[in-house]
Backbone and ligand atoms as CSV (ligand in chain L), in Angstrom:
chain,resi,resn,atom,element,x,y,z
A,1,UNK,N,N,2.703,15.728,-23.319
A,1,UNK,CA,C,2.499,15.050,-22.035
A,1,UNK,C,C,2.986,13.606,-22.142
A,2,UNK,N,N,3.503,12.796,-21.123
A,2,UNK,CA,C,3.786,11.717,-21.044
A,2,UNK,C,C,2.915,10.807,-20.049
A,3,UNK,N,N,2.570,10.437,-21.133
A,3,UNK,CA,C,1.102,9.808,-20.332
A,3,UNK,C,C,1.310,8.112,-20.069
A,4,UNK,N,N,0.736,7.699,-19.091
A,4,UNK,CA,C,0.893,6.059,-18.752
A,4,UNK,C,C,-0.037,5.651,-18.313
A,5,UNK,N,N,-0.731,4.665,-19.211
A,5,UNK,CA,C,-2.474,4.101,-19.163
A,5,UNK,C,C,-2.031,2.822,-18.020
A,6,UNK,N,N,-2.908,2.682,-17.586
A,6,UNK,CA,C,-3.476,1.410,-16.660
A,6,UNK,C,C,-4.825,0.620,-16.504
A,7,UNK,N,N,-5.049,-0.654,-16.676
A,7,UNK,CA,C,-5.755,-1.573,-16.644
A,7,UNK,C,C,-5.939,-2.292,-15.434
A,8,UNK,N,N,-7.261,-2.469,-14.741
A,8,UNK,CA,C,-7.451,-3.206,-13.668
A,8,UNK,C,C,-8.895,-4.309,-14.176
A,9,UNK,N,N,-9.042,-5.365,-13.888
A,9,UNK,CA,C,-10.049,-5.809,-13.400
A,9,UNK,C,C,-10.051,-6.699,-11.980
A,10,UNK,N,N,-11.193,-7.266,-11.667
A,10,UNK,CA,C,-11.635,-7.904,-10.448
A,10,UNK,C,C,-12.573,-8.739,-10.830
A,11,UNK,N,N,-13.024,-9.574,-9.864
A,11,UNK,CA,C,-14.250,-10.557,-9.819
A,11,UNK,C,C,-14.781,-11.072,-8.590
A,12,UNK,N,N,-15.391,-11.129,-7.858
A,12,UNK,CA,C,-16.750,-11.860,-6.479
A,12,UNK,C,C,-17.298,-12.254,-7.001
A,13,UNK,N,N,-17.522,-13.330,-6.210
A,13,UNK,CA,C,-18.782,-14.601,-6.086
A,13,UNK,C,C,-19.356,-13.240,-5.449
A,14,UNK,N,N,-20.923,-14.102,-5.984
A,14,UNK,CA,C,-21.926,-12.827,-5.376
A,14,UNK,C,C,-22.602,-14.564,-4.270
A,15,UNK,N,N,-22.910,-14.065,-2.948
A,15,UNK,CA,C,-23.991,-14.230,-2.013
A,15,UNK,C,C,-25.540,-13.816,-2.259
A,16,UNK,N,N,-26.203,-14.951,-1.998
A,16,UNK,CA,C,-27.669,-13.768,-1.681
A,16,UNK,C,C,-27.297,-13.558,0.012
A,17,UNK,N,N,-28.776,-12.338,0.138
A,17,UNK,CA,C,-28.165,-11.571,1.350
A,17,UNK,C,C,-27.250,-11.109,2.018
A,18,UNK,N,N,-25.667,-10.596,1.169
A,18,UNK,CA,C,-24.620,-10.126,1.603
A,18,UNK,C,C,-24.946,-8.544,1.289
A,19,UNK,N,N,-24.447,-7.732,2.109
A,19,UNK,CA,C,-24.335,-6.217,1.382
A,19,UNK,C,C,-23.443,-6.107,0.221
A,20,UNK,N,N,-23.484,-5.341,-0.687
A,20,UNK,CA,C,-22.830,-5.019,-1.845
A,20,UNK,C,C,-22.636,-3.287,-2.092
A,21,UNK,N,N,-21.426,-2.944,-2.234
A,21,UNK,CA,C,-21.083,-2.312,-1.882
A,21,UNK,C,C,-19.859,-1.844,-3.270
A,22,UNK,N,N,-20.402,-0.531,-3.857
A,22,UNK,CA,C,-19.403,-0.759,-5.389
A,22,UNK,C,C,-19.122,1.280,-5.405
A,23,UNK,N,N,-17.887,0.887,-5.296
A,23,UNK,CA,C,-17.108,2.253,-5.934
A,23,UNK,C,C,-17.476,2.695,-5.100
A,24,UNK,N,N,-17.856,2.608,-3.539
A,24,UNK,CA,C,-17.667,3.338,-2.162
A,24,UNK,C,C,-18.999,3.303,-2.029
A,25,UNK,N,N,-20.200,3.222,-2.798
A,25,UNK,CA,C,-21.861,3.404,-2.822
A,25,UNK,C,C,-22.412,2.033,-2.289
A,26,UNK,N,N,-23.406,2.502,-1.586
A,26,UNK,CA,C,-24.026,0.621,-0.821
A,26,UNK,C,C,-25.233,0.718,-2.098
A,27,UNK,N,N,-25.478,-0.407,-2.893
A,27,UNK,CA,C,-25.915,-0.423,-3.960
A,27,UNK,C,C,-27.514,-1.784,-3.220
A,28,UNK,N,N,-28.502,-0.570,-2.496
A,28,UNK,CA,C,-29.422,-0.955,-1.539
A,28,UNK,C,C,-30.023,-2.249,-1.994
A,29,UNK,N,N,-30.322,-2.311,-3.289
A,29,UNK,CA,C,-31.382,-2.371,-3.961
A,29,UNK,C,C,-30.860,-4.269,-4.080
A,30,UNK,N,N,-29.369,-4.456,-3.712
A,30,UNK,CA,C,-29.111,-5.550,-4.821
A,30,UNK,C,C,-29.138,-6.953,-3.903
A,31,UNK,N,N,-29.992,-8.066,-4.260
A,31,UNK,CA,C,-30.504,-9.431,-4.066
A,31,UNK,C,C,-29.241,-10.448,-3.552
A,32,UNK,N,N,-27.628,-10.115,-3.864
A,32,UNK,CA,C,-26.624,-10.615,-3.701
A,32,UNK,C,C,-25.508,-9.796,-3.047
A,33,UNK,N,N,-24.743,-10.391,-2.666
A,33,UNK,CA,C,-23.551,-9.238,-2.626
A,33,UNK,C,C,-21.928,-10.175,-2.448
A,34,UNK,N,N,-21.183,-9.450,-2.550
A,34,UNK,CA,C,-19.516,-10.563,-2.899
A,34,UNK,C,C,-19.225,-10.773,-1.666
A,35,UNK,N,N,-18.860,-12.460,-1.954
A,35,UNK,CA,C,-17.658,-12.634,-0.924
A,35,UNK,C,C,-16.588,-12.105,-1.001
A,36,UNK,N,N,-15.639,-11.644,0.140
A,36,UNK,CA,C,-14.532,-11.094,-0.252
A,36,UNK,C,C,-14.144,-10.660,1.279
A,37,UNK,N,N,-12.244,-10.746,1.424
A,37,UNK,CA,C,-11.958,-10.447,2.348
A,37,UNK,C,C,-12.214,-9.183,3.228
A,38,UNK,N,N,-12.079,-8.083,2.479
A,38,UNK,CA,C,-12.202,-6.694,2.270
A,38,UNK,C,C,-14.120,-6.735,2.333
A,39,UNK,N,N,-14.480,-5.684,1.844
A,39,UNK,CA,C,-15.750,-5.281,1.876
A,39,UNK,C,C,-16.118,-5.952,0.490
A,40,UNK,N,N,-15.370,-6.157,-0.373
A,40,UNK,CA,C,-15.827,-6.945,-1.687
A,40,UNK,C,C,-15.859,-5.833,-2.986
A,41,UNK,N,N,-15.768,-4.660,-2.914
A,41,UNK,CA,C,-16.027,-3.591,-3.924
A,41,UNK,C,C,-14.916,-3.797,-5.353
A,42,UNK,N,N,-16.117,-4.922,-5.916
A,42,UNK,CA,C,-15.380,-4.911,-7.543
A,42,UNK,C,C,-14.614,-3.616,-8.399
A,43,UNK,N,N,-15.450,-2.738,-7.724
A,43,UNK,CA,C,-14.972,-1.194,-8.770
A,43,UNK,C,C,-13.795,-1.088,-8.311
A,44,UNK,N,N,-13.573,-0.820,-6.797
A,44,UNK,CA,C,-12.494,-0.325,-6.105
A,44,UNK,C,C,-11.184,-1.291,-6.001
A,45,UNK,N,N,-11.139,-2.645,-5.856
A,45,UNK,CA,C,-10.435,-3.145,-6.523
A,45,UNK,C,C,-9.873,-3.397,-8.064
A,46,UNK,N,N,-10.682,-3.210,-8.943
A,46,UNK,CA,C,-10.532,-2.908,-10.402
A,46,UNK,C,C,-9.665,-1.576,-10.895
A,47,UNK,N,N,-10.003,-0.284,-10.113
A,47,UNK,CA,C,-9.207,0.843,-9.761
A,47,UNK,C,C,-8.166,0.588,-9.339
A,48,UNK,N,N,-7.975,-0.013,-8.156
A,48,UNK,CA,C,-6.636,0.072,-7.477
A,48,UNK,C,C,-5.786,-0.870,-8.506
A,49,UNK,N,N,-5.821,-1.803,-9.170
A,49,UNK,CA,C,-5.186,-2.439,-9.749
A,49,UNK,C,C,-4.717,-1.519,-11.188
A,50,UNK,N,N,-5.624,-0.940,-11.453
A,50,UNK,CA,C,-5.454,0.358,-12.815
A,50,UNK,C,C,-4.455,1.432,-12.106
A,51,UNK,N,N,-4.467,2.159,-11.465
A,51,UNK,CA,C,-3.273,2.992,-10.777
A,51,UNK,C,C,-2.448,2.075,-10.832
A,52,UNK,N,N,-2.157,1.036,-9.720
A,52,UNK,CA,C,-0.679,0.667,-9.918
A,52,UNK,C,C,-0.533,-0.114,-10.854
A,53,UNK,N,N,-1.158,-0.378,-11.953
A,53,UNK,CA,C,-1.010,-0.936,-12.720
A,53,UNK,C,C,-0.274,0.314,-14.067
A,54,UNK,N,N,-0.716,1.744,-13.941
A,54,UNK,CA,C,0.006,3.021,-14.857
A,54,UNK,C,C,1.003,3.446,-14.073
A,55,UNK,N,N,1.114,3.083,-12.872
A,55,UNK,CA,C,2.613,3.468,-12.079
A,55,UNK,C,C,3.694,2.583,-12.019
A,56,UNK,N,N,2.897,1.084,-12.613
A,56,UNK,CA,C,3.915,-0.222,-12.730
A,56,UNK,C,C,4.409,-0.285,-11.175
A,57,UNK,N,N,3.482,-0.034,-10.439
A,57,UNK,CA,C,4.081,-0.528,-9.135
A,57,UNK,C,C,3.557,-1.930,-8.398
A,58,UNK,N,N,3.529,-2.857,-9.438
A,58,UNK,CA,C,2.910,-4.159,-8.692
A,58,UNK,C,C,1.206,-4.496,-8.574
A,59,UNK,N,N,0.627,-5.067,-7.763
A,59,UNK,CA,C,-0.455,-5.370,-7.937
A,59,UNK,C,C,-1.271,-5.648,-6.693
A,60,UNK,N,N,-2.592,-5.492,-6.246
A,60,UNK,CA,C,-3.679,-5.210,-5.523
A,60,UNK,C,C,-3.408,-6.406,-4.345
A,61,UNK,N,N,-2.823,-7.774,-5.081
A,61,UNK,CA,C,-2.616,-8.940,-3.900
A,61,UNK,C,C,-1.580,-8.656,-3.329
A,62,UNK,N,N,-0.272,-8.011,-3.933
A,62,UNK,CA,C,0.857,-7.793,-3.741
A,62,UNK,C,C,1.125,-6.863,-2.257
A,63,UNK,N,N,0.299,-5.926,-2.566
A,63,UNK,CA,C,-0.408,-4.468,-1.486
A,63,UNK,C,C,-0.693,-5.045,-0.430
A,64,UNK,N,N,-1.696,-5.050,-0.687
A,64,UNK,CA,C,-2.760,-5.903,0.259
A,64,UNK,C,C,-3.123,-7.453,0.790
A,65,UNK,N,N,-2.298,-8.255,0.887
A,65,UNK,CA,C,-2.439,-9.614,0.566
A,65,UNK,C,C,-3.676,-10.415,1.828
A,66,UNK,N,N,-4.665,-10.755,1.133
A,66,UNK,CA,C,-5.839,-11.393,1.673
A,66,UNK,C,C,-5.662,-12.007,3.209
A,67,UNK,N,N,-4.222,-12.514,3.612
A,67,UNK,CA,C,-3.600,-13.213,4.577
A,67,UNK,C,C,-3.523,-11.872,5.940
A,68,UNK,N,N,-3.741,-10.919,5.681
A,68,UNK,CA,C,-3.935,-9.751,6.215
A,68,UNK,C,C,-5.071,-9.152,7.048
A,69,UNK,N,N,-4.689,-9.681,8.139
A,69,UNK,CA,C,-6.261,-9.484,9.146
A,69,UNK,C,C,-6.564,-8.124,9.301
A,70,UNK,N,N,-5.792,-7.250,8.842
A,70,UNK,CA,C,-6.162,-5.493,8.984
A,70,UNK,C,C,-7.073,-5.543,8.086
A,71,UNK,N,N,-6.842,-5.808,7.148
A,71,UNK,CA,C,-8.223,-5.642,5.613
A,71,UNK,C,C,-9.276,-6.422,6.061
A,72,UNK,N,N,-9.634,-7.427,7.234
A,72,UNK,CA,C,-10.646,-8.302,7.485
A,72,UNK,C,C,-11.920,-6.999,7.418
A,73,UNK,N,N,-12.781,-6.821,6.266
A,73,UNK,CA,C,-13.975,-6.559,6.085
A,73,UNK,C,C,-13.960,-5.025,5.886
A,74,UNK,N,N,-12.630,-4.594,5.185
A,74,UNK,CA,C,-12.422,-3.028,5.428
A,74,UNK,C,C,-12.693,-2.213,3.854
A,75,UNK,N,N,-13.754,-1.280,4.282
A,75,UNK,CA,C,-13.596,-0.152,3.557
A,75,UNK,C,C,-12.557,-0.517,2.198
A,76,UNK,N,N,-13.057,-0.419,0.954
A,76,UNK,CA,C,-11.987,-0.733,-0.075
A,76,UNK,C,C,-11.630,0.623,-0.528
A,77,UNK,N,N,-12.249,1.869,-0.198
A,77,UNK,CA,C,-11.274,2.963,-0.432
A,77,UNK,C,C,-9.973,3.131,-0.008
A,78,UNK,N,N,-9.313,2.378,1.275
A,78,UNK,CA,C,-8.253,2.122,1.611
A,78,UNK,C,C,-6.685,1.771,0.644
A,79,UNK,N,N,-7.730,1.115,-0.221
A,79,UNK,CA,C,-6.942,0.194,-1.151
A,79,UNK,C,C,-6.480,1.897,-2.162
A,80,UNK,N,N,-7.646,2.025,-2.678
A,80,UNK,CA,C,-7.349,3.543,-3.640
A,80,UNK,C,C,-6.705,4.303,-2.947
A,81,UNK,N,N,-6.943,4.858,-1.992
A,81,UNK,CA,C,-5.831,5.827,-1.359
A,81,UNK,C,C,-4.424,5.575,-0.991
A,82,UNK,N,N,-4.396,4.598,-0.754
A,82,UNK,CA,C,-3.022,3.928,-0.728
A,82,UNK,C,C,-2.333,3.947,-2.212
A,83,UNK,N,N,-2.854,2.896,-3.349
A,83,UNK,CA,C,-2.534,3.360,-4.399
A,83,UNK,C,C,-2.145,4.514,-4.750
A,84,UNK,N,N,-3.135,5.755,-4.789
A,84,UNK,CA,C,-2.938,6.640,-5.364
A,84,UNK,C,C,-1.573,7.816,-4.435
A,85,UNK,N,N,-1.589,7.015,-3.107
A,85,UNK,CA,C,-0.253,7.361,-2.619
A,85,UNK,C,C,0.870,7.005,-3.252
A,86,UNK,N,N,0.829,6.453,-4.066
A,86,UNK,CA,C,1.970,5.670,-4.753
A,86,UNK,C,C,2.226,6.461,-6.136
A,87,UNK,N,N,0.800,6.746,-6.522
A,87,UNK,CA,C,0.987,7.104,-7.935
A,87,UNK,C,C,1.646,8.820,-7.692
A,88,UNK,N,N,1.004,9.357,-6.335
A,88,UNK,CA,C,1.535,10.537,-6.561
A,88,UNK,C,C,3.118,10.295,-5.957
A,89,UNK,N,N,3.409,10.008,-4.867
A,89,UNK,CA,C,5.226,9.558,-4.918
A,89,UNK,C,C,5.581,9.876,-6.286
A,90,UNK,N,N,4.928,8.361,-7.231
A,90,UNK,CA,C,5.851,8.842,-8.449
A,90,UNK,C,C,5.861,9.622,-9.209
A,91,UNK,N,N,5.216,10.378,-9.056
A,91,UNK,CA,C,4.901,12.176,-9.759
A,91,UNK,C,C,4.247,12.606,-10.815
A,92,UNK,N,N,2.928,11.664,-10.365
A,92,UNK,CA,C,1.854,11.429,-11.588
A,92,UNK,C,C,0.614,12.160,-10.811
A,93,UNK,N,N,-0.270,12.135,-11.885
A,93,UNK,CA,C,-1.767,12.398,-11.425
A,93,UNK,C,C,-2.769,11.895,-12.533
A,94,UNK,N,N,-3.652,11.763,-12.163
A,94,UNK,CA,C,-4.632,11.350,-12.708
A,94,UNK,C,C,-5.581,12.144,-13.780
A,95,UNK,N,N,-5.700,12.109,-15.089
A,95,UNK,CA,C,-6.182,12.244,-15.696
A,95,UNK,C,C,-7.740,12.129,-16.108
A,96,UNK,N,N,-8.191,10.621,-16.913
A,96,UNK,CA,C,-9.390,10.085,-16.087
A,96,UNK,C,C,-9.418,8.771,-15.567
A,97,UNK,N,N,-10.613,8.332,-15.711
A,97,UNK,CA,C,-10.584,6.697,-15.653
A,97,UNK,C,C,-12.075,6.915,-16.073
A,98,UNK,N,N,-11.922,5.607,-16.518
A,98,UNK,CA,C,-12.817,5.245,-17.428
A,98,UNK,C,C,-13.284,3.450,-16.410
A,99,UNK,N,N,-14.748,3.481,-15.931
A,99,UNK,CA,C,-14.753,1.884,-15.289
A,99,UNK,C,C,-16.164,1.494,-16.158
A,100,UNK,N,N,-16.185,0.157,-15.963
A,100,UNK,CA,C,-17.421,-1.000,-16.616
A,100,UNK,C,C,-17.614,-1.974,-15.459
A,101,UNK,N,N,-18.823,-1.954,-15.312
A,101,UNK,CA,C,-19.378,-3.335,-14.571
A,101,UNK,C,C,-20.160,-4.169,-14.882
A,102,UNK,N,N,-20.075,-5.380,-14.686
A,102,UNK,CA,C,-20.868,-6.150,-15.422
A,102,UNK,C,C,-21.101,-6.578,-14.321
A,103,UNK,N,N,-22.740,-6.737,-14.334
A,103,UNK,CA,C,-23.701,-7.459,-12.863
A,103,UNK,C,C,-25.071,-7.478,-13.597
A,104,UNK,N,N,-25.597,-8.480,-13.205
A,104,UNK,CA,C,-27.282,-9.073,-13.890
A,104,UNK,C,C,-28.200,-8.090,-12.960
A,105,UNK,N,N,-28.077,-8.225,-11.862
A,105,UNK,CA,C,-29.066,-7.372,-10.815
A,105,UNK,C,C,-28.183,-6.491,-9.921
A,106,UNK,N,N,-28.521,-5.584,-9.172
A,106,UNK,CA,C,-29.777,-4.455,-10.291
A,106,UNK,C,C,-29.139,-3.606,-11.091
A,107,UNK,N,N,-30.224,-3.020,-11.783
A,107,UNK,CA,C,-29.285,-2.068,-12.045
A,107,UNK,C,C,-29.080,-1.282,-11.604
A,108,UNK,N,N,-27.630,-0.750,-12.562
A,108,UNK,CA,C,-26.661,0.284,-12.160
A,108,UNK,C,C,-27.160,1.684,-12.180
A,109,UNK,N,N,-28.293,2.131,-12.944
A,109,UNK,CA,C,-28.328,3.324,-13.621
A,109,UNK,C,C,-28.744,4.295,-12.374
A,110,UNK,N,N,-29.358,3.881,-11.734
A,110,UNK,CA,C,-29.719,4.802,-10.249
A,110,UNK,C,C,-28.504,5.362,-9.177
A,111,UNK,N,N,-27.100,4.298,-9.647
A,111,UNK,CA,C,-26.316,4.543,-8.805
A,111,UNK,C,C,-25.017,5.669,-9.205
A,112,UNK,N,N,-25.512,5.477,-10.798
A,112,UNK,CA,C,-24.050,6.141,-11.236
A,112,UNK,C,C,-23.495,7.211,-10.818
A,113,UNK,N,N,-24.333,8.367,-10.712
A,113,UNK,CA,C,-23.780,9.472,-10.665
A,113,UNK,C,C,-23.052,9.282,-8.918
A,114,UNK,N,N,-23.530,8.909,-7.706
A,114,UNK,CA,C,-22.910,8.851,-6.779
A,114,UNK,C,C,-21.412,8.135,-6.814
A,115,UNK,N,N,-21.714,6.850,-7.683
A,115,UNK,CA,C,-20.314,6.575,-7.464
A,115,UNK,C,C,-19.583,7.300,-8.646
A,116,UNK,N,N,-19.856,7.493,-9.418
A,116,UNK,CA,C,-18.636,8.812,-10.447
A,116,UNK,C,C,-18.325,9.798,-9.649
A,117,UNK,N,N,-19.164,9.951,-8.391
A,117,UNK,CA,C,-18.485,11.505,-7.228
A,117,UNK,C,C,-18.454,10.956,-6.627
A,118,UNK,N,N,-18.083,9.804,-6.092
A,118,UNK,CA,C,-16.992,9.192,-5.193
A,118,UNK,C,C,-15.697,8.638,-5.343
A,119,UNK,N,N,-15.889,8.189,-6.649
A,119,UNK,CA,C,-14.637,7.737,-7.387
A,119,UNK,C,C,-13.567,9.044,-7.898
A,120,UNK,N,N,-14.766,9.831,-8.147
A,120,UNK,CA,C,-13.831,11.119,-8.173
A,120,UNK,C,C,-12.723,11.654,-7.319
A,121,UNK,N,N,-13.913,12.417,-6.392
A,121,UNK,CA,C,-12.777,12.347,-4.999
A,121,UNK,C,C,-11.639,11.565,-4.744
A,122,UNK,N,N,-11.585,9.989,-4.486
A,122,UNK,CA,C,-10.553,9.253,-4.090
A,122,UNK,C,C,-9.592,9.888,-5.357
A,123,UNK,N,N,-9.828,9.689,-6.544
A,123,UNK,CA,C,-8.746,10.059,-7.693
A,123,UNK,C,C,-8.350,11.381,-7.689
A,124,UNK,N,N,-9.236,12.569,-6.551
A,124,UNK,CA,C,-8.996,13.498,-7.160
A,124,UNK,C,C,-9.001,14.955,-8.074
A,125,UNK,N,N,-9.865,14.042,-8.727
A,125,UNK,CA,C,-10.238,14.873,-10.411
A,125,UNK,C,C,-11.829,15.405,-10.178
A,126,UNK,N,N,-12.528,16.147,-11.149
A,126,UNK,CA,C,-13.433,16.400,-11.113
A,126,UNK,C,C,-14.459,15.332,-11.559
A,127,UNK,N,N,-15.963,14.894,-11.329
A,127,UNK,CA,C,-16.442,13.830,-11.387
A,127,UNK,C,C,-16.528,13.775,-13.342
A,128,UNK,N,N,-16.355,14.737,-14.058
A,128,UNK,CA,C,-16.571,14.722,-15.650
A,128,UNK,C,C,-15.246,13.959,-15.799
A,129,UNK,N,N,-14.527,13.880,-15.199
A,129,UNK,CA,C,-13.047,12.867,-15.648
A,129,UNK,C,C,-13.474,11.563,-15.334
A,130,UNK,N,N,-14.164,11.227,-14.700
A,130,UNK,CA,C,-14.547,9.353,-14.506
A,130,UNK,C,C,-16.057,9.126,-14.658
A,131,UNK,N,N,-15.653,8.087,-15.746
A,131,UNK,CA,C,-17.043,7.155,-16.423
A,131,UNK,C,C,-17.170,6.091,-15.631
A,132,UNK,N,N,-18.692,5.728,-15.663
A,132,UNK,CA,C,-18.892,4.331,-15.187
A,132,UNK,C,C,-20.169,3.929,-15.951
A,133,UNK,N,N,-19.454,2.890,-16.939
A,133,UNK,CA,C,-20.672,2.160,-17.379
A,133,UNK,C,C,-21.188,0.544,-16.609
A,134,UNK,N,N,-22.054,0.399,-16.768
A,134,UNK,CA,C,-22.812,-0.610,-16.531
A,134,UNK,C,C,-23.300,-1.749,-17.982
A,135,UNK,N,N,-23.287,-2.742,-17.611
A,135,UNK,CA,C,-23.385,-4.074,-18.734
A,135,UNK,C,C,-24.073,-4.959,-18.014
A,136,UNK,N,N,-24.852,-6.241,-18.426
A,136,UNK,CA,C,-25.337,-7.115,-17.991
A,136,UNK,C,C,-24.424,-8.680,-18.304
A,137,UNK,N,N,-24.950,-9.836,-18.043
A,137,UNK,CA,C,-24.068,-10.614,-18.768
A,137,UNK,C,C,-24.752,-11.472,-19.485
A,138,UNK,N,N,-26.209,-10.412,-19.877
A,138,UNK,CA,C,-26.975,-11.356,-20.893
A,138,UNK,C,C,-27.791,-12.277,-20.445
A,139,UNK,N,N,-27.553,-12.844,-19.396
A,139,UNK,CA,C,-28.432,-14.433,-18.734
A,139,UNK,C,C,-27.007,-15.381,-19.155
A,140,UNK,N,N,-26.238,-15.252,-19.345
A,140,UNK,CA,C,-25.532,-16.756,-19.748
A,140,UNK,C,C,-23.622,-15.991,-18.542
A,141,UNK,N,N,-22.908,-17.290,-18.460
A,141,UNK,CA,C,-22.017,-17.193,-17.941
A,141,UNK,C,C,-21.902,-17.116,-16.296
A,142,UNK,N,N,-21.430,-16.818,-15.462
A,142,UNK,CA,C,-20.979,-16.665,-13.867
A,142,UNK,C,C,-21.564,-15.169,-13.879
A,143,UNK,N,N,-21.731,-14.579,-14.800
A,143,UNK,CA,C,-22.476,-12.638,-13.975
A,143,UNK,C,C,-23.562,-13.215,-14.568
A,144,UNK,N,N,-24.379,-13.541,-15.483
A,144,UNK,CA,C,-25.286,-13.578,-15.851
A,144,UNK,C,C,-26.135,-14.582,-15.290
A,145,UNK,N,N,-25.791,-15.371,-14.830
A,145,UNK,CA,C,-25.994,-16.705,-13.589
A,145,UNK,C,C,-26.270,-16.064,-12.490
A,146,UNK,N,N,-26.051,-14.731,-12.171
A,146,UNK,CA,C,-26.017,-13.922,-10.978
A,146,UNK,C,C,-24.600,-14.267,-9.945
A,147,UNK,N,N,-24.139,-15.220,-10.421
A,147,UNK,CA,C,-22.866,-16.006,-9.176
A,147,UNK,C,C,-21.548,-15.373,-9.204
A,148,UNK,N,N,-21.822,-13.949,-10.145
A,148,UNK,CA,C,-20.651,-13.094,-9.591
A,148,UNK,C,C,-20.594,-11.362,-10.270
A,149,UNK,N,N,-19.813,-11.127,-9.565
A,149,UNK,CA,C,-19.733,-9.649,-10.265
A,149,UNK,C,C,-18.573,-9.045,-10.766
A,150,UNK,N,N,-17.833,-8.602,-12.318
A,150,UNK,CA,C,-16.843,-7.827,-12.723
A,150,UNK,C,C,-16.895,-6.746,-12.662
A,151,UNK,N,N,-15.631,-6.398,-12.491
A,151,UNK,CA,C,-15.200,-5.042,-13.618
A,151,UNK,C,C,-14.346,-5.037,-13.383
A,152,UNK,N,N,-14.316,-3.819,-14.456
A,152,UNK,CA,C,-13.249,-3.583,-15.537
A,152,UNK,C,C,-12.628,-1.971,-15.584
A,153,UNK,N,N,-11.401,-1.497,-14.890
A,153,UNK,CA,C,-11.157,0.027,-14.886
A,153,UNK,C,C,-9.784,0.070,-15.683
A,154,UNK,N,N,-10.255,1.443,-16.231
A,154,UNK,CA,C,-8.610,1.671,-17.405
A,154,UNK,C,C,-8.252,3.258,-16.490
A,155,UNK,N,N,-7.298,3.801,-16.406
A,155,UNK,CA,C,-6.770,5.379,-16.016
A,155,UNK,C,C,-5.853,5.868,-16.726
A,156,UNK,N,N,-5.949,6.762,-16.956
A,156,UNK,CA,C,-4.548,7.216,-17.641
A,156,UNK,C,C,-3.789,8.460,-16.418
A,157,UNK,N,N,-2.465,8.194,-16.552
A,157,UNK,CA,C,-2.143,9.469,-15.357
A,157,UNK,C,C,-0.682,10.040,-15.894
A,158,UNK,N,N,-0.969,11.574,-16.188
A,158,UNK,CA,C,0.440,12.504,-16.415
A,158,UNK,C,C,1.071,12.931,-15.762
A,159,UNK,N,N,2.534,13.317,-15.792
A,159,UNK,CA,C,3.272,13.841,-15.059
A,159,UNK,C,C,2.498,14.912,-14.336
A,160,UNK,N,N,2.882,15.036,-12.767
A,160,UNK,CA,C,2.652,16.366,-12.534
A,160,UNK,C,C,3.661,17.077,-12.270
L,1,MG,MG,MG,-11.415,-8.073,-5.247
């Protein structure tokens, strides 16, 4: 197989009282949520940048550029499906992906399995092909400060 890995990350300032909203899941529970042109979804931007980042087709600002009043507050699955329009053009598919988030509050562990079968879907694959771990940032730094939220997505995608 000829395989071609991809790397995405992202970052939001987190708000208190904004909705937050990660890997397509409204994550109820959480005290902050990102600024961001779009809906703010660290995962889903972190993804979209990992696809076209294994299709080498450019990059998430490039796509989508913030200056863009259509994206004003939109759905970030947009972003993945579009991507992954791209990745299949070039006659790939998706293998897995593998994502990490790092956020102080709350936790993640209640949410995972929904967004691993949502993230699925958009990619595709069955939900056992995509991981999502969760990390804290310790108390120290901009996530651990609560004043923002990462992640971090890798994919790999083979010919189809
Ligand atoms: Mg972003």
């Amino acid at each position: 197989m000829t395989g071609r890995i991809g790397h995405g990350w992202d970052r939001h300032r987190l708000e208190a009282g904004r909705p937050m909203v990660l890997g397509g899941v409204a994550i109820d529970e959480a005290p902050a949520g990102p600024v961001g042109h779009s809906d703010g979804d660290a995962v889903l931007h972190a993804l979209t940048d990992a696809l076209l980042g294994a299709a080498a087709r450019g990059d998430i600002g490039e796509h989508f550029p913030d200056t863009d009043d259509a994206h004003r507050g939109a759905p970030s699955d947009v972003f993945v499906r579009r991507a992954m329009g791209l990745v299949i053009q070039a006659g790939f598919r998706v293998v897995n992906a593998d994502l990490t988030v790092l956020l102080e509050n709350p936790r993640l562990s209640p949410f995972r399995e929904a967004i691993r079968s949502r993230v699925a879907g958009l990619l595709q694959v069955p939900p056992e092909r995509v991981s999502v771990k969760a990390k804290t940032g310790e108390g120290v730094g901009p996530v651990g400060r609560g004043e923002a939220i990462d992640a971090h997505a890798v994919v790999l995608l083979e010919e189809s």
